[in-house]
N, C-alpha and C positions, 0 to 999 in steps of 0.2 A: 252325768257324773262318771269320770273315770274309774275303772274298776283298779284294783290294789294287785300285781302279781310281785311275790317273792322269791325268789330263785336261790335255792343254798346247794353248796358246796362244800369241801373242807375246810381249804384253804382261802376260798374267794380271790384267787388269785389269776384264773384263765377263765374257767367255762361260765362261771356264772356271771363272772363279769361281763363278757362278751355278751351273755341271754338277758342280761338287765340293759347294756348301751342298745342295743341292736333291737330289742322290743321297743324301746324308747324311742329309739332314729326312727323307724319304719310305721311305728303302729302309736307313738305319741299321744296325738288325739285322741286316744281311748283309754290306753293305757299307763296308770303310774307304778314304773319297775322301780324295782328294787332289788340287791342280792345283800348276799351273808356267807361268811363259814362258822363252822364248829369250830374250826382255829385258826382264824386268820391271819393271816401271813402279810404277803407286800405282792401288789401284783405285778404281774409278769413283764418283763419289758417286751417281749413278743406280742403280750395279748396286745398291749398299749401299739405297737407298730402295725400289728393287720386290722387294727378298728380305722387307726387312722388313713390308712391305706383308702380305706371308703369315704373318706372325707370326714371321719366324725371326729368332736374335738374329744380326748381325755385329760386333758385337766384337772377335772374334779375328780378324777376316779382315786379309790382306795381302798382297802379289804376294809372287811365292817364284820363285827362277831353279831353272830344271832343274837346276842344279849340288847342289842339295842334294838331291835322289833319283837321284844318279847310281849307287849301290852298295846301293839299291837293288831288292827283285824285286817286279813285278807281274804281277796275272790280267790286269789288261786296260789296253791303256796306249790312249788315245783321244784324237788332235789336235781340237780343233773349230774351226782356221782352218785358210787353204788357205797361209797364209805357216811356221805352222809345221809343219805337214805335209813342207814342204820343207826345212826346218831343222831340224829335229829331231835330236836325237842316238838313237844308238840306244838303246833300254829292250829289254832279255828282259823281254818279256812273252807270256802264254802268248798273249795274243788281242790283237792291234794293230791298231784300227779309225782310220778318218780317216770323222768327222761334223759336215760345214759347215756356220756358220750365220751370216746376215748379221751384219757388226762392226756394232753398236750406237755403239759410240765414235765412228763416222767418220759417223753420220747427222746431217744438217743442218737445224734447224727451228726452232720456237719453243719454249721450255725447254717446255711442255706437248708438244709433236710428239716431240721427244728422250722425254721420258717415256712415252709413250703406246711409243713404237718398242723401248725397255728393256724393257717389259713385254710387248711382243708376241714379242720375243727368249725373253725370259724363258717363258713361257709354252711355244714352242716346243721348247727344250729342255728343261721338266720333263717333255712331253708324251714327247719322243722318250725321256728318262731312264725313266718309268715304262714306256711301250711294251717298252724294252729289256731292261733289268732287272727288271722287274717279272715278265713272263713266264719268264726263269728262276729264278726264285723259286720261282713258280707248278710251275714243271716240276720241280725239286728239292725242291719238300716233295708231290708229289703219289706 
């Protein structure tokens, strides 16, 4: 059985989204993601271009308020900003991590500096997704 991980955010609009396709793309098999914000917004047309970039489809993507997985359960419930960390409602979940990583959305530059910075976001978190998940993987099927 797949274990449940939720990823929230503020706005669900860059990071989380990227930590809920990108667990999905890579680590599927084990894993069923999901993300949220505290106030969700629209997501980012950047996050949408450096996912795709990797070959993944988004289509389905779209910001989601924590109100709709409020009932219910997950293995690992995971803030990846420090605003919703603080907001957060509570989730039972078995393992409740907080893993920051710079807003993308608020970096300032020339639409190529914004891209380049999406993708260095982006990057970061599949590195940390696979680091994390990927070794218990590794450790459960060994």
């Amino acid at each position: 059985m797949k274990k449940k991980v939720l990823f929230l955010c503020t706005h669900n609009s860059a990071r989380s989204q990227m930590a809920e396709v990108l667990l999905r793309h890579y680590l599927g098999d084990y894993y069923e993601a999901h993300s949220a914000g505290t106030k969700p917004g629209k997501v980012n047309p950047y996050t949408v271009k450096v996912l795709e970039e990797l070959g993944i489809n988004t289509s389905a993507l779209r910001s989601k308020s924590v109100e709709e997985f409020k009932c219910w359960e997950f293995d690992y419930v995971i803030t990846v900003c420090d605003s919703a960390k603080e907001e957060c409602p509570f989730f039972p979940g078995k393992v409740v991590m907080h893993k920051s990583f710079p807003d993308p959305s608020s970096y300032k530059g020339s639409e190529e500096e914004k891209l380049n910075f999406f993708r260095k976001v982006r990057d970061e978190i599949k590195e940390w997704i696979l680091d994390t998940f990927g070794k218990e993987v590794k450790s459960s099927s060994s």
